[in-house]
C-alpha positions, 0 to 999 in steps of 0.5 A: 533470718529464722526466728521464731516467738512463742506466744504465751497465753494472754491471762499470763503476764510473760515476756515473748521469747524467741528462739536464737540460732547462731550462725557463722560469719559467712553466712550472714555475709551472703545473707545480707548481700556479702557486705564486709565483715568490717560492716557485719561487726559495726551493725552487730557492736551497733545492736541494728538489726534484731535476732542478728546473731553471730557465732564470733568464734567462727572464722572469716573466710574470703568469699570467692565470689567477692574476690571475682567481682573485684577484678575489673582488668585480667592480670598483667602478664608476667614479663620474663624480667631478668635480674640485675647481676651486680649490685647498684645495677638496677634500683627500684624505688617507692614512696609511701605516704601520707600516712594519717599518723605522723611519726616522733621526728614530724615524718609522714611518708617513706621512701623504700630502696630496693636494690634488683640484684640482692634485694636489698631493702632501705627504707628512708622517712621523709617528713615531705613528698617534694623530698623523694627526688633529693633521696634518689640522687643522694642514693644513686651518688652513693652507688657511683662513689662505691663503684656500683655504677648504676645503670637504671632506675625503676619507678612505678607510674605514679607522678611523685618522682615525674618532676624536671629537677629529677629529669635533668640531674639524671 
């Protein structure tokens, strides 16, 4: 921080002032050891830290540097995934939740259905996780009455569908 203060005589009763300078965003990011911009806006709203002056118009750009110290594993590679070619071949599913705010109808988690072929998205809301193993068969006895025979079904690695009810019914 740069500030400076003009001291004024001692005979003069005058208070002390200081010369403000105003810097963007990024700046004072590095300045205080790129903490976040979320933590940059609370010790400003909160007035802790004298002559912390901000240019608020001034943009928030990620840091570069912050983006590479966050990557604890190299990417995956890219597997050549081939698409499904009918509809109902291949399903995806993902559940969301437990959201902090509970929905009109008590509702705190979705279940989002993805169809591999066109894309197709639903999104169901499911007022508990044990629910999400009863939308996967419901949805997949859907396909099997509307000729879309399902061949396979995808889940990420998470445990809310690991349960030996889903297991035997498939």
């Amino acid at each position: 921080m740069h500030v400076k203060v003009h001291k004024s005589p001692p005979k003069v009763h005058q208070v002390n002032v200081a010369h403000e300078t105003t810097f963007p965003w990024d700046v004072w990011h590095r300045q205080f050891g790129h903490i976040g911009y979320h933590g940059l806006q609370w010790m400003l709203d909160a007035n802790l830290v004298n002559g912390f002056n901000i240019d608020q118009d001034s943009p928030k750009p990620d840091c570069q540097s912050c983006t590479e110290c966050k990557l604890a594993k190299k990417p995956f590679p890219k597997k050549a995934q081939t698409r499904a070619t009918r509809p109902g071949q291949r399903t995806c599913f993902d559940l969301w939740g437990k959201s902090c705010v509970t929905s009109l109808h008590r509702n705190q988690y979705f279940i989002m259905i993805i169809d591999n072929n066109s894309w197709y998205v639903t999104v169901e809301p499911l007022k508990k996780k044990n629910e999400a193993s009863q939308h996967v068969k419901d949805h997949l006895t859907y396909l099997e009455n509307h000729g879309k025979k399902p061949e396979s079904i995808r889940f990420d690695e998470r445990k809310e569908f690991d349960n030996l009810d889903l297991h035997d019914w498939c």
